[in-house]
C-alpha positions in Angstrom: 132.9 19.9 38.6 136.1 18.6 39.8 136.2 15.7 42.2 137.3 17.8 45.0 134.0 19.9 45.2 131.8 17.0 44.3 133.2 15.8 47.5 133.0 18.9 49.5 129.5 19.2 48.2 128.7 15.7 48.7 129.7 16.2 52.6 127.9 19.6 52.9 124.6 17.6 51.4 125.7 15.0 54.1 125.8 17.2 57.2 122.7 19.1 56.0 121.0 15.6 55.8 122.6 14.8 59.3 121.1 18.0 61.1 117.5 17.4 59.0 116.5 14.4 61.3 114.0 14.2 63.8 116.3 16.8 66.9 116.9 15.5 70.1 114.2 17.6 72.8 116.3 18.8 75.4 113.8 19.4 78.8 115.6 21.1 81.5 113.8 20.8 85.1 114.4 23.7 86.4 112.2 23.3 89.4 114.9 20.4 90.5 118.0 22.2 91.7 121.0 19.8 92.6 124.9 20.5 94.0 125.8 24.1 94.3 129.4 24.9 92.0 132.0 26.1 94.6 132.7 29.2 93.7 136.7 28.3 93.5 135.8 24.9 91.6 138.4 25.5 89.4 141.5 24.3 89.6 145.3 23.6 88.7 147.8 20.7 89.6 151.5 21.2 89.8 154.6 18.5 90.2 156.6 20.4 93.2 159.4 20.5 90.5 157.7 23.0 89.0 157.8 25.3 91.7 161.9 24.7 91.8 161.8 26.7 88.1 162.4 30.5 89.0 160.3 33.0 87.3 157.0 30.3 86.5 154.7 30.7 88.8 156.0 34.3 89.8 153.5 37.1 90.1 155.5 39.0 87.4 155.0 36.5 85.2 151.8 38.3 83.7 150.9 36.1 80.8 150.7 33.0 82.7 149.1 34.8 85.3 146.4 35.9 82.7 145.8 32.9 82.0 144.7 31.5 85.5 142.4 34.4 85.9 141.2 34.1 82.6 140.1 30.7 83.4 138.1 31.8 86.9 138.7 34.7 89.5 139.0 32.3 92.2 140.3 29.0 92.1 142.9 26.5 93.7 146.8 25.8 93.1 147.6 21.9 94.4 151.2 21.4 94.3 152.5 18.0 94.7 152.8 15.1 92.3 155.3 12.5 92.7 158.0 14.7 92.8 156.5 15.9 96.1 157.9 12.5 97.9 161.5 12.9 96.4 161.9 17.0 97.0 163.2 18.8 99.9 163.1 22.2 101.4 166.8 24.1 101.9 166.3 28.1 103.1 169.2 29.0 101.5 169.9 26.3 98.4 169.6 27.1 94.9 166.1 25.8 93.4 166.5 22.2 91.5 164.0 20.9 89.3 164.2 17.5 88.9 162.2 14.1 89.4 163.9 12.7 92.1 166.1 15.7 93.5 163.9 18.6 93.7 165.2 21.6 96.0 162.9 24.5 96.7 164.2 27.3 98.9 162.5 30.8 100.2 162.8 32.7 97.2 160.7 30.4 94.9 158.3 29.7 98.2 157.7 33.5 98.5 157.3 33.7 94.6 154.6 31.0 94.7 152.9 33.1 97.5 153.2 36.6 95.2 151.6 34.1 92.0 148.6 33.0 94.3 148.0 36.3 95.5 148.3 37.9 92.0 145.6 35.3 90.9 143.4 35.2 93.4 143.7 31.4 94.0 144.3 29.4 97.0 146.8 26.4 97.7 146.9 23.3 98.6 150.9 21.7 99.1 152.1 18.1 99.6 154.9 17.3 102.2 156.9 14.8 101.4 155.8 11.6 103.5 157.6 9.2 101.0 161.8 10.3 102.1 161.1 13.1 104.2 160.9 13.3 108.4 158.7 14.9 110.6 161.3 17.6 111.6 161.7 18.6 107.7 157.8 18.4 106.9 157.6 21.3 109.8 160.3 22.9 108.2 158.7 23.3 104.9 155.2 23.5 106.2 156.6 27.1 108.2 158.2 28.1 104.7 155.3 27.5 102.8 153.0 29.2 105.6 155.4 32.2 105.6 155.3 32.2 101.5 151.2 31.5 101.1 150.4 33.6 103.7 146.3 33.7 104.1 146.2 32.0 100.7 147.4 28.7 102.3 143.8 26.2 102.2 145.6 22.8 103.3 148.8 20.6 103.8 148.9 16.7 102.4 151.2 14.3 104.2 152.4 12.0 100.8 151.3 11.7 97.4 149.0 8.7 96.6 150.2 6.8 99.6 148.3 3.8 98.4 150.9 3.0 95.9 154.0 3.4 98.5 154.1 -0.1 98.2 154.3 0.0 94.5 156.6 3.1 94.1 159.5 2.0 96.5 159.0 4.5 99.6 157.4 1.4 101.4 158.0 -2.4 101.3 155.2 -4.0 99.6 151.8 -4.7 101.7 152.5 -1.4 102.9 148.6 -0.4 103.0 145.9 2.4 105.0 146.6 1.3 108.5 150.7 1.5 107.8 149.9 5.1 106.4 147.5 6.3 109.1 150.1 6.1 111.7 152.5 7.6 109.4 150.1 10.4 108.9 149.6 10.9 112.3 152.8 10.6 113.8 153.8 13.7 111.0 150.7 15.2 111.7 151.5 15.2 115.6 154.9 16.9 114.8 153.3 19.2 112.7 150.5 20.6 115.2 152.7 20.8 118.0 154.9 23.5 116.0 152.0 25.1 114.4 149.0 24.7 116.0 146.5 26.1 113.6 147.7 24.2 110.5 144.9 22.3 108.5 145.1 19.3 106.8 143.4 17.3 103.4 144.1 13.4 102.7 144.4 11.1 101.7 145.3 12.1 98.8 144.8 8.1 97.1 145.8 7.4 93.7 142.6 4.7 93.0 142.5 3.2 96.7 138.7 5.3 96.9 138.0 3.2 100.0 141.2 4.7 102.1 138.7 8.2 101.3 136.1 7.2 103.1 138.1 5.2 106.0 140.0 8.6 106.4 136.9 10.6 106.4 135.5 8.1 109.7 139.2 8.3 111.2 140.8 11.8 110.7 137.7 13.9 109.5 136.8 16.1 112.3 140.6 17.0 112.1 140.2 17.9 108.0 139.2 20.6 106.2 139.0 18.4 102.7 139.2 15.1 101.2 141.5 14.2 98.3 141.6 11.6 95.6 143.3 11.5 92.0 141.5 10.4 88.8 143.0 8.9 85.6 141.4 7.7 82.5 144.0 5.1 82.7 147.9 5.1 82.3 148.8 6.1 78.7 149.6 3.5 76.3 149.3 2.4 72.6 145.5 1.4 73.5 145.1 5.3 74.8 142.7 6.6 72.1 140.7 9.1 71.2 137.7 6.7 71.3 138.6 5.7 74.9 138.8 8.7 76.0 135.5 10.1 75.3 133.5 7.2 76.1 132.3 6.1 79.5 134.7 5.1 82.0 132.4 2.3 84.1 134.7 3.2 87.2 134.0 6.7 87.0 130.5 7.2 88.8 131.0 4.3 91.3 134.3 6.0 92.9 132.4 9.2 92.6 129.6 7.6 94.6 131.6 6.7 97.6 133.1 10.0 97.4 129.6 11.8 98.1 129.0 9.4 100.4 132.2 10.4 102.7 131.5 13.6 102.0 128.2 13.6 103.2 129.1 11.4 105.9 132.0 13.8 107.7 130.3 16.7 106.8 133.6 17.5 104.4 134.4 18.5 100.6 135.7 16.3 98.8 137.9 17.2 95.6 139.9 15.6 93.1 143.1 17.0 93.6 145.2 15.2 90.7 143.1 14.6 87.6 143.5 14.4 83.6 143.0 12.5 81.1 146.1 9.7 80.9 148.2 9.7 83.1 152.1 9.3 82.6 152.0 12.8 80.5 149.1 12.2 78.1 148.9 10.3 75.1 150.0 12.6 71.7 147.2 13.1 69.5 144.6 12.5 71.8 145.6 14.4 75.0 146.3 17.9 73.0 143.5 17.8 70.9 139.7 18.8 70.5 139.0 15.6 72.1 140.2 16.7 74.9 138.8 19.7 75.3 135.2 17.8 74.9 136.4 15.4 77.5 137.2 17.8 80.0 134.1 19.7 79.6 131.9 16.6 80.3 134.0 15.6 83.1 133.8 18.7 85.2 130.1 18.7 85.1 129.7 15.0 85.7 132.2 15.9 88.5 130.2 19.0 90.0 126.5 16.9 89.2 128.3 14.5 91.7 128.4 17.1 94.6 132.3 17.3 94.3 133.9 20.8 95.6 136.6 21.1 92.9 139.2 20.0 91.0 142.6 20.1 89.9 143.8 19.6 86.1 147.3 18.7 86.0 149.4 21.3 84.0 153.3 21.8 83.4 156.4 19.7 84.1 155.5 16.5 84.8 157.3 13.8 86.9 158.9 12.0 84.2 160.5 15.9 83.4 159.2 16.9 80.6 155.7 19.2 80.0 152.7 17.2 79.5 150.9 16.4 76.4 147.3 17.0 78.3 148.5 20.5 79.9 145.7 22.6 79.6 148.5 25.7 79.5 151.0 25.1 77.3 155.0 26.1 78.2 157.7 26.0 75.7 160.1 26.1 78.1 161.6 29.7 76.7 158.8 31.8 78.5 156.5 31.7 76.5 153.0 30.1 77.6 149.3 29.2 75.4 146.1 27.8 75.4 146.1 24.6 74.7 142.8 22.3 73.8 141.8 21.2 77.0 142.1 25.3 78.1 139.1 25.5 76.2 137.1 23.1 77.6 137.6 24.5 81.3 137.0 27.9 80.1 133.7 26.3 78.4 132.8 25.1 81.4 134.1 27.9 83.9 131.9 30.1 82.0 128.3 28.3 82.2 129.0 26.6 85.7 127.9 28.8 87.7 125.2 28.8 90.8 123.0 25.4 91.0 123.2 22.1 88.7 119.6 21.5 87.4 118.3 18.1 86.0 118.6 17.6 82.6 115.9 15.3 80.3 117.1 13.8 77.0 117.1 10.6 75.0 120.3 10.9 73.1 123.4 8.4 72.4 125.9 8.2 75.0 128.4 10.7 73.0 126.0 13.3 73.2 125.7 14.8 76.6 123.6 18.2 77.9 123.9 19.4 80.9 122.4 22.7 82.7 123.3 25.1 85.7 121.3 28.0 87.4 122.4 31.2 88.8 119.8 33.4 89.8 116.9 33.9 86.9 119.7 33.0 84.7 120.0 29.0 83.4 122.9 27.7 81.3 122.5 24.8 78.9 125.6 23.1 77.5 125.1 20.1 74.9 128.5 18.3 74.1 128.9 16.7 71.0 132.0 14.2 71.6 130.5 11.7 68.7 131.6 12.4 64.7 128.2 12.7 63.2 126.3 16.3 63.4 123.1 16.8 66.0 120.5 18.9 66.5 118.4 19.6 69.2 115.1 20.9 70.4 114.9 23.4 73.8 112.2 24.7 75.7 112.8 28.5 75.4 112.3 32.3 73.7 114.9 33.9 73.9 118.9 33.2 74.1 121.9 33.5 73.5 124.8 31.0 72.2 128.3 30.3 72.5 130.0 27.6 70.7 132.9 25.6 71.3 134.8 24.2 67.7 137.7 23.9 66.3 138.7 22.3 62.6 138.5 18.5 63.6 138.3 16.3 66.9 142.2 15.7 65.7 142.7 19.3 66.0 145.8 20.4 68.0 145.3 24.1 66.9 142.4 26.2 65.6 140.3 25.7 68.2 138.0 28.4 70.1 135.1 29.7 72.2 132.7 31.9 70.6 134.8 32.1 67.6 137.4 33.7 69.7 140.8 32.3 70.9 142.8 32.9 74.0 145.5 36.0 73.3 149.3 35.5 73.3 148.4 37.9 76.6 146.5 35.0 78.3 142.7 37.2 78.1 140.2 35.6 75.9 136.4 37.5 74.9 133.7 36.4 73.0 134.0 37.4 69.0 130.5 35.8 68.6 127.8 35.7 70.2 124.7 33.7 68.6 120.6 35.0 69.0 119.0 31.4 67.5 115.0 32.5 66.7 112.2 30.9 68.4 109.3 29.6 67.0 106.5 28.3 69.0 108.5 28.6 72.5 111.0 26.2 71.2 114.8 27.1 69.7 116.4 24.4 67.0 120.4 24.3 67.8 122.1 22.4 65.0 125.6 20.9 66.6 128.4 20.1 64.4 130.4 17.1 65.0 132.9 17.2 67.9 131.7 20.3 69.1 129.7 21.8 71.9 127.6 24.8 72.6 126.4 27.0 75.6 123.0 28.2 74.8 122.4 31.0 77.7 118.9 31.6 78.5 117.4 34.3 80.1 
């Protein structure tokens, strides 16, 4: 024996050893029901400079199309970003894409229209509070109407306006009450040219508070609140290990969120979200990891009453395509999967219907969580630690789906069911799992940095 299979054998005797231990019981209670998924939960977040690029989000663009149905039927489009306060609308001008100089005219307006409608999805845009005026905001907000159509859901007035101050569109101090009565005075200009036009905000960067004094000042003249969610702003400290373990801040801001929510009677979504922001940290961003991040984030997301969110995807502000983009763009027409695809497929696919309460004693890398739709209960364990699981759940008969791919590292290789998303953008299950039963109870063995659907009837 050479010393390259006493090593492989060594790690297969280590992993079987690994999935021996005592399992982790899994009880699902499906007698306490919680949020209901929206049914267009899903969702995808554009810099308005992508909209400026002719031919991207076209309705003849059919594999990029594809792949937004592939990932629900119904969703929502949020365009916006920081490029949103820098861009302006011309009727007539040729399209720029560019971080501080976007032009969008008609042409690419109707086309965005043609792509929503093609996919089913709704949108959300942002006018540009940070340079623009009242008279162009109404300008655009007519274009957009007349390019959207039915599939228009909401206007935003500025992107994160709790960091004008920071960015340069504001003097510093500028804080909620300065952008209130910015927001109204545009809003004001707004409604008198177009009377039925709804509105979402505030649209805050971390400022989770302006949420909820938005919700008590403007919410019976809303349709939805907004906030944005970062892991934290890329950098050397941006690892893999950061990313998948708890983020302390997460469940407090979500907290208040519900709370607003609950409290004007509105959805709340977060409208900007993934996982580092500034692009995405290579090598942590575009891997497996992320995939198993995202997947645990949307459910803690929709276990947290929230109505949807938006994954940021494409050209980013600093003008190139994000490391995180859950659809990946060469920039020659040609568009993928990437990891984190996988992980909203994952979840798009056993999200559906009511969130049910999960019981489990298990290390905080090890997550399950559960949905009901009808007679029909999905149960997704997440394995974002490196050492294998297994578990023990209550059932007789199901059926599995697994998400892997070669390593948590993995950039490539990964898939759902054993089946990866075509260079067409459609994706179907090569392989479907039965596990036996024995006593009423099914033994799931989890590989490391992997997760699992486990569908029971």
């Amino acid at each position: 024996m050479n010393r390259r299979q006493f090593l492989a054998g060594a790690a297969a005797l280590a992993s079987a050893n690994a999935f021996a231990d005592e399992p982790i019981r899994v009880a699902v209670a499906r007698r306490n029901p919680g949020y209901s998924i929206a049914a267009d939960f899903m969702g995808l977040g554009y810099e308005i400079s992508s909209v400026a690029r002719p031919g991207l989000l076209h309705r003849d663009n059919r594999v990029y199309v594809q792949l937004v149905r592939t990932l629900a039927p119904r969703g929502v489009i949020r365009i916006g970003g920081n490029t949103s306060d820098y861009a302006r609308y011309s009727p007539l001008a040729a399209p720029v894409s560019t971080p501080k100089g976007t032009v969008v005219n008609d042409r690419v307006l109707k086309d965005l229209g043609g792509f929503c409608a093609a996919t089913g999805w709704k949108l959300i845009w942002g006018l540009n509070l940070g340079a623009g005026s009242e008279k162009e905001a109404v300008a655009e907000a007519k274009a957009v109407i007349a390019g959207a159509g039915a599939n228009l859901l909401a206007f935003e007035i500025g992107n994160e306006p709790d960091l004008f101050g920071r960015a340069g569109h504001r003097p510093p101090g500028y804080g909620y009450e300065e952008w209130l009565a910015d927001y109204r005075r545009f809003k004001k200009a707004l409604r008198q040219e177009i009377p039925n036009i709804r509105f979402a905000g505030p649209d805050a960067a971390r400022e989770t508070d302006w949420v909820t004094r938005f919700a008590n000042d403007e919410g019976r003249d809303a349709v939805l609140l907004t906030h944005h969610y970062y892991r934290e702003g890329q950098n050397p400290a941006s690892t893999i290990e950061k990313l998948l373990a708890p983020d302390p801040k997460l469940e407090p801001e979500l907290a208040k969120l519900n709370a607003a929510s609950k409290a004007s009677g509105l959805p709340y979504r977060i409208c900007e979200v993934n996982s580092f922001s500034g692009g995405g940290r290579a090598g942590v961003s575009d891997t497996m990891a992320a995939a198993l991040w995202v997947l645990d984030y949307l459910f803690t997301l929709a276990a947290s009453g929230c109505a949807g969110v938006n994954m940021e995807t494409g050209v980013n502000q600093l003008d190139f395509v994000s490391h995180y983009s859950p659809i990946g763009d060469d920039e020659h027409g040609h568009y993928s999967a990437r990891p984190e695809y996988y992980g909203m497929l994952a979840f798009a696919l056993a999200a559906k219907g009511r969130m049910v309460a999960v019981e489990m004693n298990a290390p905080p890398e090890v997550k399950a969580w559960a949905a009901q739709n009808g007679g029909a209960l999905a149960l997704t364990l997440i394995n974002k630690g490196r050492t294998p699981r297994s578990f023990e759940v209550e059932a007789n008969r199901a059926s599995l789906l697994r998400l892997s791919a070669p390593s948590i590292e993995a950039k490539s290789g990964v898939s759902l069911a054993a089946a990866e998303v075509t260079s067409s953008g459609a994706w179907k299950p090569s392989k479907i799992e039965h596990p036996a039963a024995k006593n009423g109870r099914i033994r799931l063995d989890l590989p490391a940095a992997s997760a699992a659907i486990l569908e029971i009837g």
